[in-house]
N, C-alpha and C positions, 0 to 999 in steps of 0.2 A: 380479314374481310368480315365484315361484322354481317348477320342477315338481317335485313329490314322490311318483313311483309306489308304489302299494304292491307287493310282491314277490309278498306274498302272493295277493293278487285273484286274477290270472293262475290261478295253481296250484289256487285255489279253485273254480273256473270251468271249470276243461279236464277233461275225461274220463278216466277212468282211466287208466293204462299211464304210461310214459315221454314226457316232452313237450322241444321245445326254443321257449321264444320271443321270437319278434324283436323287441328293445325299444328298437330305433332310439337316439336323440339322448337320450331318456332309460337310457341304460347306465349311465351315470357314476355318477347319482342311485340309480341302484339298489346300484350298488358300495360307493355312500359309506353309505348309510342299513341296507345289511344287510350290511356288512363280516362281521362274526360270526359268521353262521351259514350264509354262504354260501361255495363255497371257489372261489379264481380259480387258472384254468389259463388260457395262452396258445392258441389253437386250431391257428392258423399262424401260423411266424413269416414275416414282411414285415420287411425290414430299412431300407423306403421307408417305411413307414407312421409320421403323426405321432405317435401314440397307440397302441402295445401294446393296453393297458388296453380303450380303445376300439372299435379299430378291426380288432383279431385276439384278443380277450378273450373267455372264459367266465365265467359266474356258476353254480357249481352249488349247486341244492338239493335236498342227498343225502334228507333226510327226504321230502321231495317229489315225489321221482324229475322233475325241471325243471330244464334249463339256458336260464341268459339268453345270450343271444349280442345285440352290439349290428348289428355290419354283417358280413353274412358273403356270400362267392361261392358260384357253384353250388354248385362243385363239395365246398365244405364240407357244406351244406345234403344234399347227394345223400350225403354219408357219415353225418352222421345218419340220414336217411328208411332207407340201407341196415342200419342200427343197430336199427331196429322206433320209432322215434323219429316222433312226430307233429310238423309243424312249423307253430307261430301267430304272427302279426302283432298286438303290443299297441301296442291306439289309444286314448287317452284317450275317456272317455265323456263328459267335458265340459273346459270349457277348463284347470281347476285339476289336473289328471292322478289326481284324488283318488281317483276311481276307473278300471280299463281293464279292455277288453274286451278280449277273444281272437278273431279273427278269422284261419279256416282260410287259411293259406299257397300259394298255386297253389306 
């Protein structure tokens, strides 16, 4: 069963303003499915890291004021929030990822 986030849900779901969120193990899925309309920037480079794409990557969605970010440290995190940037955790609403929730970021 392969996971298929929608891009959109997310952005659909969060509150007005600037959002970033955390779309974990499903990053990829989101990169390959909204390649298009979404624009990728590196966030930090890691010269360790096995996956750029993955693992120091952005997904923005300029019409949606939303960036996906898959795995990021604080101190990435802490430069958004410094940014006016809200930050959410999407968690699948059931097992098929068909739909996700946004769930606020400690």
């Amino acid at each position: 069963m392969s996971r298929k986030p929608r891009a959109a849900a997310p952005a659909a779901a969060a509150p007005a303003g600037v959002r970033v969120v955390l779309t974990g193990g499903a990053f990829p899925n989101v990169a390959v499915l909204h390649w298009g309309r979404l624009r990728y920037a590196i966030v930090a480079r890691d010269r360790q890291a096995i996956s750029m794409l993955s693992d120091n990557g952005s997904m923005t969605d300029d019409a949606r004021d939303v960036v996906y970010l898959a795995v990021s440290t604080p101190e990435v995190i802490a430069r958004y929030r410094a940014q006016g940037y809200t930050i959410f955790r999407a968690e699948p609403a059931d097992p098929s990822w068909q739909t996700v929730l946004l769930v606020p970021a400690p």
